[in-house]
C-alpha atoms as one frame of an Amber mdcrd trajectory, in Angstrom:
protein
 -20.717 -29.469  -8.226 -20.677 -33.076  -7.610 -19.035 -34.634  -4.444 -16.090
 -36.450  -4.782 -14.432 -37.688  -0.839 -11.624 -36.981  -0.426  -8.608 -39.988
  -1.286  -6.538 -41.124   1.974  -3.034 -40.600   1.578  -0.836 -43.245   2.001
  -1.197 -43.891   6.147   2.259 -44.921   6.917   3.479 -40.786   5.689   0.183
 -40.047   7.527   1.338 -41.791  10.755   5.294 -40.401   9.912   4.297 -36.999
   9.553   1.594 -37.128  12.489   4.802 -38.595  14.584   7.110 -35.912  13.836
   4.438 -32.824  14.936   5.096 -30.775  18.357   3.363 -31.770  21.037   0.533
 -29.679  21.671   0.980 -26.100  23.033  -1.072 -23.989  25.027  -2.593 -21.447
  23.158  -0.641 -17.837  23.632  -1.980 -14.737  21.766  -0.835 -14.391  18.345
  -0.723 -11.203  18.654   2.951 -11.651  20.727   4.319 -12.642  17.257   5.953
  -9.088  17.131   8.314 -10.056  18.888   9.182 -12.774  16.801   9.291 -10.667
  13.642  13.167 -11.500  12.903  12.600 -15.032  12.067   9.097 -14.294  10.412
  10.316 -11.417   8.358  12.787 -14.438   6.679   9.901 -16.738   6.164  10.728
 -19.258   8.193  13.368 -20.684   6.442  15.253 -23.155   7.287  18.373 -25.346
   6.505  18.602 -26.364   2.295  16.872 -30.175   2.574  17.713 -30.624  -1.118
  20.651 -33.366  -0.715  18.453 -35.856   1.697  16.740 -38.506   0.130  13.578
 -39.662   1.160  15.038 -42.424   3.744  16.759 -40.112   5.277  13.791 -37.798
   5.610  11.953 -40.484   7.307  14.579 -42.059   9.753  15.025 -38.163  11.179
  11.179 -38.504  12.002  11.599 -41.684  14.101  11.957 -42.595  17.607  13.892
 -39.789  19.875  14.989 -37.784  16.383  13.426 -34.536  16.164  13.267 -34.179
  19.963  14.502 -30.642  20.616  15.379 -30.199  24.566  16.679 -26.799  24.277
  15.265 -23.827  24.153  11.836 -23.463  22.237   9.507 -20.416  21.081   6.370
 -22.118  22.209   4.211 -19.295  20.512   5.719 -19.351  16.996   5.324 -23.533
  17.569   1.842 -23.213  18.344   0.828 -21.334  15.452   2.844 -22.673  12.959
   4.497 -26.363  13.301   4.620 -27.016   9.961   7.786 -24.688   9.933   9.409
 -26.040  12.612   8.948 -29.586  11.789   7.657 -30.039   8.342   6.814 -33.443
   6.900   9.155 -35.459   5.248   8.096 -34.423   2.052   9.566 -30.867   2.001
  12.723 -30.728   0.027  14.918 -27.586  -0.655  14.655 -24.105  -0.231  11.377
 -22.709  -2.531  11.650 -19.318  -0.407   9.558 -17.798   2.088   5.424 -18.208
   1.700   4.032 -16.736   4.393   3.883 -13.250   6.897   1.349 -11.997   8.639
   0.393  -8.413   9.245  -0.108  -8.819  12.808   4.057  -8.519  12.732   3.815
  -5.388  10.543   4.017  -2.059  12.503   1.194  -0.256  12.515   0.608   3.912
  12.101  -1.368   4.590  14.526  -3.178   8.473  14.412  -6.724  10.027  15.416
  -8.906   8.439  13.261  -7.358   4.877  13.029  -3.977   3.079  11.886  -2.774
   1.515   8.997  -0.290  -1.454   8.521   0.883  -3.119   4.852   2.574  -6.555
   3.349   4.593  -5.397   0.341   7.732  -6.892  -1.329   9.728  -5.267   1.362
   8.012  -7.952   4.179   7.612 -10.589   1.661  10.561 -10.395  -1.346   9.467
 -12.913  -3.607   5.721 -11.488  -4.272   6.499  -8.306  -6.638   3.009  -8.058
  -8.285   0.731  -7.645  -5.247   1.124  -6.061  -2.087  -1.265  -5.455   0.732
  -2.456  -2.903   3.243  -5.031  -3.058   6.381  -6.526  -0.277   7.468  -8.849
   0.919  10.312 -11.004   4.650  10.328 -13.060   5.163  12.756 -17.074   6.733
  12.306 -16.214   9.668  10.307 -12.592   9.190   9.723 -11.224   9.846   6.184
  -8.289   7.858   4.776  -7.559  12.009   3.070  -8.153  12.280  -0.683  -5.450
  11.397  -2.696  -4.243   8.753  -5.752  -1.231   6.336  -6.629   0.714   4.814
  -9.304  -0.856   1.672  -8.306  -4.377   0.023  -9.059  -6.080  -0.634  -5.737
  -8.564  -3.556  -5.211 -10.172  -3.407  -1.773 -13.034  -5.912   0.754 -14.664
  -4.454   3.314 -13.823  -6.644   6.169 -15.806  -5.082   9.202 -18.141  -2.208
   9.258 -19.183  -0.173   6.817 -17.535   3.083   4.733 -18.499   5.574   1.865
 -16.001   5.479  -1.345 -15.758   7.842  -3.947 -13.349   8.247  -6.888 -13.404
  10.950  -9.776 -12.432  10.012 -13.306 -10.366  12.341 -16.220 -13.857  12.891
 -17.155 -14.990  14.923 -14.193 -17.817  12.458 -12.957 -17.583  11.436  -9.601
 -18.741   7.701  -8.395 -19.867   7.441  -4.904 -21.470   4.988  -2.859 -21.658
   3.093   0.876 -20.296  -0.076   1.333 -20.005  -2.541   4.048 -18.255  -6.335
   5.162 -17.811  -8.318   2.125 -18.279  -5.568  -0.334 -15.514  -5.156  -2.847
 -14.157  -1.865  -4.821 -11.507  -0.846  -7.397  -9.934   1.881  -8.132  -7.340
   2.870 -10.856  -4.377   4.025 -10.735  -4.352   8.144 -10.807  -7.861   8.455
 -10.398  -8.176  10.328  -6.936 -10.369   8.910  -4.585 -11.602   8.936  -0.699
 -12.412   6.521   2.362 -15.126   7.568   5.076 -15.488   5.085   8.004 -19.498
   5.157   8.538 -21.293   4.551  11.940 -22.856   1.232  12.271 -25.913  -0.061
  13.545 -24.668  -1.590  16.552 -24.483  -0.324  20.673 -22.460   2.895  21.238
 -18.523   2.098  21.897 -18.976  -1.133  19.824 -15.752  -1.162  17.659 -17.542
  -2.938  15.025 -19.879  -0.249  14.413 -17.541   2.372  14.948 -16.480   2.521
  11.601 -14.782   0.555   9.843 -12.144  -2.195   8.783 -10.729  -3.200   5.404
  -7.940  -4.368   3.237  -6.537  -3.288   0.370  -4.883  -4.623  -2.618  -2.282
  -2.811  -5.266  -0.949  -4.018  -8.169   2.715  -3.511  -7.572   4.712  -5.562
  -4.643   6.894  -2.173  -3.938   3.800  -0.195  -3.166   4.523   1.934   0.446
   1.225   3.507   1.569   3.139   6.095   2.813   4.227   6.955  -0.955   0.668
   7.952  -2.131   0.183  11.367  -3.889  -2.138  13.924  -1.408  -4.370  16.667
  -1.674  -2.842  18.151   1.360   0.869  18.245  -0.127  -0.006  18.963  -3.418
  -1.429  22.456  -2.350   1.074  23.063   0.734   3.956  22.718  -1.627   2.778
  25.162  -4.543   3.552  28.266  -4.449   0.837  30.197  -3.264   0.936  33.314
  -6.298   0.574  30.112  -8.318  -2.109  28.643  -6.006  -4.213  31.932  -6.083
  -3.790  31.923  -9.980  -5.256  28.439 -10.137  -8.010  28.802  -7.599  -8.473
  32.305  -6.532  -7.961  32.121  -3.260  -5.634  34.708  -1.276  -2.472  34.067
   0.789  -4.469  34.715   3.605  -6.701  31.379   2.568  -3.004  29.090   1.380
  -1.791  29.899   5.424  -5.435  28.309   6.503  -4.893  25.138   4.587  -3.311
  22.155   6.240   1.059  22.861   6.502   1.300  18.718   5.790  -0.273  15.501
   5.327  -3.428  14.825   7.172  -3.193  10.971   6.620  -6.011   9.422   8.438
  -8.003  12.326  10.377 -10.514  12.408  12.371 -14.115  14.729  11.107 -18.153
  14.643  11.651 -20.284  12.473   9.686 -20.970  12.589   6.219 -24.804  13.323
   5.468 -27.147  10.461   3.647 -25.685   9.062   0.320 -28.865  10.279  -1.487
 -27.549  13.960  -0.810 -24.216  13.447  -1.703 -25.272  12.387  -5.479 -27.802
  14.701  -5.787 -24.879  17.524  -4.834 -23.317  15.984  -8.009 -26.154  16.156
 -10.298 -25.240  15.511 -14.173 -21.533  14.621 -12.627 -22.454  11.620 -10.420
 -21.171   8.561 -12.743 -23.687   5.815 -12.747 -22.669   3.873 -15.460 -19.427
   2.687 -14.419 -19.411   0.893 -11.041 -16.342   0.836  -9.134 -17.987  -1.290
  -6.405 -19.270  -4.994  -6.340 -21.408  -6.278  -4.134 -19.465 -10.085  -3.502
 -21.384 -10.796  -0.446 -24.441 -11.081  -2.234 -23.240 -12.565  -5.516 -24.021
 -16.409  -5.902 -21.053 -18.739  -5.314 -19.065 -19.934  -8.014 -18.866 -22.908
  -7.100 -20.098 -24.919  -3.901 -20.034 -28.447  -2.510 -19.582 -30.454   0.440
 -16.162 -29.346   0.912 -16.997 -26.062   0.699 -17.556 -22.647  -2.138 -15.476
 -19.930  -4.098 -16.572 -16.892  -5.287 -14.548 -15.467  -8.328 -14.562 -11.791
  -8.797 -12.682 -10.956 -12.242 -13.211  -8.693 -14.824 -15.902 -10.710 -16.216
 -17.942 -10.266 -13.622 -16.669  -6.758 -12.059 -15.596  -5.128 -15.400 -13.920
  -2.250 -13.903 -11.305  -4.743 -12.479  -9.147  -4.466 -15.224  -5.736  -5.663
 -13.577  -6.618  -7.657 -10.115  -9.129 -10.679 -10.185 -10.036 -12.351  -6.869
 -11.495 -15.503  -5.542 -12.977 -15.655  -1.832 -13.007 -19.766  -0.650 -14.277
 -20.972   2.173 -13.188 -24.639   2.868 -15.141 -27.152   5.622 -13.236 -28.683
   8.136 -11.196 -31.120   7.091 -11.774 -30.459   3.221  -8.946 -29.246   0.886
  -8.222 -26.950  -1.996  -7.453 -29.683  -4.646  -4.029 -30.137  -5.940  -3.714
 -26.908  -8.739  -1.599 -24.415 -10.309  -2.296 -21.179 -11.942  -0.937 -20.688
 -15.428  -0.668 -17.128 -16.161   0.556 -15.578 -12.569   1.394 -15.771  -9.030
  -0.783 -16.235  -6.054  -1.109 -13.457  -3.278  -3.413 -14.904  -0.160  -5.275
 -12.879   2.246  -6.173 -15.370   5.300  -8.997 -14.131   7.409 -10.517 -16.868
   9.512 -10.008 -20.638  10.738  -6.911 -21.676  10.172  -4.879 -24.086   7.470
  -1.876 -25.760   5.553  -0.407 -25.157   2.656   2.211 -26.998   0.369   3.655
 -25.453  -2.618   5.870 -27.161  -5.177   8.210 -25.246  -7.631  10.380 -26.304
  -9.897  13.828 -28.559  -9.102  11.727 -30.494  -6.232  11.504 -27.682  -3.970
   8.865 -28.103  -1.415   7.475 -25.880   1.309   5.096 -26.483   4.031   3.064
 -23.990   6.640   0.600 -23.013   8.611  -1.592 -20.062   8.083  -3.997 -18.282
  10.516  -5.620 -14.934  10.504  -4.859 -11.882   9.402  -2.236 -14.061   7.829
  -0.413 -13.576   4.172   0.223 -16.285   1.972   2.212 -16.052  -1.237   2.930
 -18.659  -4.341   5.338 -18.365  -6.982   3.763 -18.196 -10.566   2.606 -21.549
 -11.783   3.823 -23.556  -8.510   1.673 -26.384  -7.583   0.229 -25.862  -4.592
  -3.314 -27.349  -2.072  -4.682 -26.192   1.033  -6.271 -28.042   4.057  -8.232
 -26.778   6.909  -6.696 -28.001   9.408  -9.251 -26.363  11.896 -12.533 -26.910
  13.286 -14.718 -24.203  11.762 -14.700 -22.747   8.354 -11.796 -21.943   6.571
 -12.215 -18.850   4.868  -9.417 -16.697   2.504  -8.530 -14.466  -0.689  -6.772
 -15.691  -3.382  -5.826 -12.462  -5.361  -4.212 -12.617  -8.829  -2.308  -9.748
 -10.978  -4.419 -10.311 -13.935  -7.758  -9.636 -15.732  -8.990 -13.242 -15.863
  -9.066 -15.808 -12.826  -7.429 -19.116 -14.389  -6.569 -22.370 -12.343  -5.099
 -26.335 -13.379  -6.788 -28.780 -11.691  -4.095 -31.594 -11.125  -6.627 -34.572
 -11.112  -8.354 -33.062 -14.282  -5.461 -33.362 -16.297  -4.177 -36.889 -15.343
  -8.174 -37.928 -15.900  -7.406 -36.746 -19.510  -4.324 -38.778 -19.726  -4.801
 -41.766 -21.986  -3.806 -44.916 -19.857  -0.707 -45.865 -21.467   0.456 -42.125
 -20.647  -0.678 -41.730 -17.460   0.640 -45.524 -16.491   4.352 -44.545 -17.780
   4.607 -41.653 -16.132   3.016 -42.138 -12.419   4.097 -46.373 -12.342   0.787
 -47.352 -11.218  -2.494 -49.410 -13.021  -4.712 -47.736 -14.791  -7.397 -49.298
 -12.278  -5.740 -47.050  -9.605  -5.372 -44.213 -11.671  -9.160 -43.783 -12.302
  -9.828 -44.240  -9.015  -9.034 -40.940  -8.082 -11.671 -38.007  -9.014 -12.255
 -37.916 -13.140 -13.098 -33.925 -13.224 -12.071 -30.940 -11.338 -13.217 -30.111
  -8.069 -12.010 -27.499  -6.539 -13.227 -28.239  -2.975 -12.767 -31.727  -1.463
 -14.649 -32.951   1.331 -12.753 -34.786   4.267
């Protein structure tokens, strides 16, 4: 991918927008954001902008203007200013773009916790919704299935999967950080946390850490269908018809769900497939191995790696990219044309402007462990604002990763269109890049 440097902005809204920011904060622990959870849990919205014009915008910027001497939530300032004070060039009410799970409650059990971002945290995204879970070495998430398709990345640690299809055949294999899976909807399936390879008492190699992805915003982990209920709640004449097994054996199985639960180690892999024999599936893979895969693209500002069904056939209804963005480097100026944008932020941090239709314009600041969401077909970029890597998901209802590049399609504008409808020379058109790029250096 060839390098293009990224344009300067015009320095006076630099200089404006760099005058309205905070002052600087000390840093307080995200992680006191729960008590914040009101205000997050509305997005951060604020007061409808849409009847200021653009003077306006700028004279509230100025001199003693957006001074606020009363009381102040230095912690939700610190981590996201953007909110609070958002340059001038925010307009209207697009609705709410960002949560984070760190203000989602977690359930917390023997054998580790759970926490999820559906449509219930975050109303406007109702194709995707998202769940982080912990199990500790030997901890199963139990068997069970859901109306949902899930797409998962290991994000710490490492876990054995399996999932049984109508067929009978049963895939299973280990995964670890950066490895992907999918599952579909109804097939059952399980999650093992695994012990690592680090010290004893090392949380990082005491299982495991990942999140997971379903194809429906109203997805509750808490809704999922389990082996546990599904034989404590059958009769158990019908029960012994089905199985065999005696009353006495129905009042040893579990009275409820067993969730997340705590039990020894699993043996080697190898065993576990030769157990299955002529049922282990092994042409169908249900797990990708991302970390290893070539990026899709990569340049000074940084590289993505798409995972769609192209690429991970299986993944018939989520596709996925994973960028990673330099300091200082943006996510070019795009839009997706076939669906909306669901954003899994796990490290550095950035900001992010989306457009929508009748000029509505938000601004914010995104962190770990942070959610991100944009309306279908919104314009939208990304900056790391940071001083390390940026790195997050972009995760798509849909079989086939698409994505606009803004300064592709006014490079394909003939002059005499693209002069008419931006009011500048065709010299300064063509200055900017001619192709897409979808990472910008600084």
């Amino acid at each position: 991918m060839k390098t293009i440097p990224l344009k300067s902005i015009n320095e006076t809204d630099r200089q404006l927008n760099e005058e309205s920011a905070p002052n600087s904060l000390p840093f307080v622990s995200r992680r006191l954001f729960v008590g914040a959870a009101a205000l997050a849990g509305a997005g951060f919205i604020g007061g409808d902008a849409s009847a200021q014009t653009r003077a306006e915008q700028v004279a509230g910027r100025r001199g003693n203007n957006p001074s606020d001497p009363g009381p102040e939530n230095k912690t939700l300032l610190e981590a996201n200013p953007s909110a609070n004070t958002p340059p001038f060039t925010d307009h209207g009410n697009p609705g709410p773009i960002w949560y984070s799970f760190d203000l989602a409650p977690k359930r917390m059990q023997g054998g580790g916790w759970t926490h999820q971002v559906t449509q219930r945290e975050l109303p406007p995204s109702k194709d995707l919704a998202g769940v982080n879970m912990r199990l500790t070495a030997g901890s199963f998430r139990e068997l069970h299935w859901h109306t949902a398709n899930e797409w998962a990345i290991m994000l710490t640690g490492k876990a054995r999967v399996s999932v049984m299809q109508p067929d009978g055949k049963m895939f299973i294999d280990d995964v670890e950080a950066g490895d992907l899976w999918y599952f579909p909807s109804g097939y059952p399936h399980s999650i093992q946390g695994l012990k690592g390879e680090g010290p004893t008492g090392d949380p990082a190699s005491d299982g495991c850490e990942f999140l997971l992805v379903f194809d429906e915003g109203s997805f509750s982990e808490d809704d999922t269908f389990l082996l546990s209920e599904f034989l404590a709640h059958t009769p158990p004449e019908i029960l012994q018809k089905n199985t065999g097994w005696s009353r006495q054996v129905f009042d040893q199985l579990p009275p409820t769900e067993l969730y997340i639960f705590e039990a020894p180690l699993p043996g080697r892999l190898e065993d576990d497939k030769r157990f299955l024999g002529p049922n282990l599936e092994t042409k169908i893979k249900y797990t990708f191995k991302m970390a290893s895969m070539p990026p899709t693209g990569k340049s000074a500002g940084g590289e993505t790696r798409v995972v769609d069904s192209t690429n991970f056939p299986v993944a018939l209804n989520i596709a996925a990219a994973v960028v990673t963005i330099k300091p200082g480097g943006l996510r070019e100026m795009h839009w997706h044309p076939n669906v909306s944008e669901w954003q899994y932020w796990m490290k550095g941090k950035g900001r992010m402007t989306v457009v929508t239709a009748e000029a509505k314009a938000r601004t914010m600041d995104f962190n770990p462990n942070d959610v991100g969401f944009v309306p279908s077909m919104a314009g939208h970029s990304i900056e790391n604002t940071g001083t390390e890597d940026l790195v997050f998901l972009e995760m798509f209802r849909t079989s086939r990763y698409q994505d606009i590049s803004l300064n592709q399609w006014i490079a394909r504008m003939p002059d005499k269109m693209a002069e008419a409808h931006l009011k500048l020379a065709a010299r300064t058109i063509r200055s900017a890049p001619q192709d897409k790029h979808d990472l910008l250096p600084a």
